[in-house]
LOGU-456993 format. One line per 3 residues: number of its first residue (from 0); for each residue x negated, y negated, z negated of C-alpha. Coordinates in Angstrom, 3 decimals, decimal comma, always signed. Layout:
<recs>
NUM	X/Y/Z ~ ...
</recs>
This chain:
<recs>
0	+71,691/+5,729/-27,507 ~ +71,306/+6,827/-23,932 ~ +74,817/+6,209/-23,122
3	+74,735/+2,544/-24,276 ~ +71,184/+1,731/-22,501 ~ +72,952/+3,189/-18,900
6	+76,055/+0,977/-19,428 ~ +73,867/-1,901/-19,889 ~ +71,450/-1,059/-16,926
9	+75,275/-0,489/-14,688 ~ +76,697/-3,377/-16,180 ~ +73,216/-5,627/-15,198
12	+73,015/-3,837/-11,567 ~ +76,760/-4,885/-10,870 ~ +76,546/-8,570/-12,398
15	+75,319/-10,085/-8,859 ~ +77,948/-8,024/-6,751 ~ +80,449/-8,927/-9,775
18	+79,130/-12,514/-9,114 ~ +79,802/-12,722/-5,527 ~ +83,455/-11,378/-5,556
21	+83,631/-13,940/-7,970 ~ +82,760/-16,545/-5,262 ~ +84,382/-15,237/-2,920
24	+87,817/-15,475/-4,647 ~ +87,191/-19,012/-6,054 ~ +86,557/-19,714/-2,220
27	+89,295/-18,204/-1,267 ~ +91,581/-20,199/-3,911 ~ +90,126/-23,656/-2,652
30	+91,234/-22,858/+1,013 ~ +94,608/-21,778/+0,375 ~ +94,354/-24,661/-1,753
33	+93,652/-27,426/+0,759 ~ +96,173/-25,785/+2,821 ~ +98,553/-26,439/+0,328
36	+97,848/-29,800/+0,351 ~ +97,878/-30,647/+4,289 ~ +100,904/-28,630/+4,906
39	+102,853/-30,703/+2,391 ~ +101,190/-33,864/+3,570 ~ +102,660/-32,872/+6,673
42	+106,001/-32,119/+5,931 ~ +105,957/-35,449/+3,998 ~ +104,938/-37,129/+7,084
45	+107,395/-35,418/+9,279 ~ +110,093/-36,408/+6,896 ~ +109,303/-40,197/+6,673
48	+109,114/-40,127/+11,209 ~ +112,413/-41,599/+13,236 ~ +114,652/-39,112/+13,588
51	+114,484/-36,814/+11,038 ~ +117,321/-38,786/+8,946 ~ +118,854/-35,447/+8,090
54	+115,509/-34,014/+6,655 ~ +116,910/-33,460/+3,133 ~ +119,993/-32,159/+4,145
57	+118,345/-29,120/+5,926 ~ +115,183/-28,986/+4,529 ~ +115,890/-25,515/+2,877
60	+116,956/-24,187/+5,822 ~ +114,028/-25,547/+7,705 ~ +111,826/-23,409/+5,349
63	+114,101/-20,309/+5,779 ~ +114,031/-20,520/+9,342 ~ +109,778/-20,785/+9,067
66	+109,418/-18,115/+6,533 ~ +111,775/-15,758/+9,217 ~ +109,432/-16,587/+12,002
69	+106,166/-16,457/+9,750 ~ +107,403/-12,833/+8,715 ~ +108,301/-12,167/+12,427
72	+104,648/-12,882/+12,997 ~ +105,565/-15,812/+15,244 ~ +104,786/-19,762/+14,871
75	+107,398/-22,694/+15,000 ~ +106,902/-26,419/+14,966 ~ +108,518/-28,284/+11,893
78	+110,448/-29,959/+15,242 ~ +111,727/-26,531/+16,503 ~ +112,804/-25,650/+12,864
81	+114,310/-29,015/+12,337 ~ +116,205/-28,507/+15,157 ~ +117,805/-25,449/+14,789
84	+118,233/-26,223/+11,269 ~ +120,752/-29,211/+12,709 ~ +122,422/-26,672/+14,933
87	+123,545/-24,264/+11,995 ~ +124,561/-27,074/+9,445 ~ +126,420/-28,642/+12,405
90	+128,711/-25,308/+11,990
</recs>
C-alpha cells in the first residue's frame, strides 16, 4: 500500500532527528545528574565543617529558605541559609 510505504519513508527520514533528541535528553539527564551528586556532596561537606552543629536541626528549613530564593530567581550560600535558618528556630 501507498500509505504504509510513506509511513515507512517518514518514519526512516525522522529516525536521525528522533536519534538526536534522544541524545540530547540522555545528556541532559547525566548533567542534572552530576549535579545531583556535587550538590549533595556539598551539603554533606558543609554539614560535617565546625560550626554547623545545628545542621540537622534546621536543615529543612535551610532547603525552604533556598528553594524561596531559587524561585525568587536569586542565589544564597548554604552559610547565608544556615544562618537565617538559626535566626527563625531561635524564635
Amino acid at each position: 500500500m501507498l500509505a504504509d510505504r510513506l509511513r515507512r519513508e517518514m518514519q526512516q527520514q525522522l529516525q536521525p532527528v528522533m536519534q538526536y533528541f534522544g541524545q540530547q535528553q540522555a545528556q541532559r539527564q547525566r548533567a542534572l545528574a552530576d549535579i545531583n551528586s556535587n550538590a549533595s556532596g556539598e551539603v554533606q561537606m558543609f554539614s560535617n565543617e565546625d560550626g554547623h552543629e545545628f545542621f540537622d536541626d534546621v536543615r529543612e528549613l535551610m532547603a525552604d529558605i533556598i528553594d524561596l530564593q531559587t524561585k525568587r530567581g536569586a542565589t544564597i550560600s548554604l552559610q547565608d541559609a544556615y544562618d537565617r535558618a538559626i535566626k527563625i528556630h531561635r524564635r
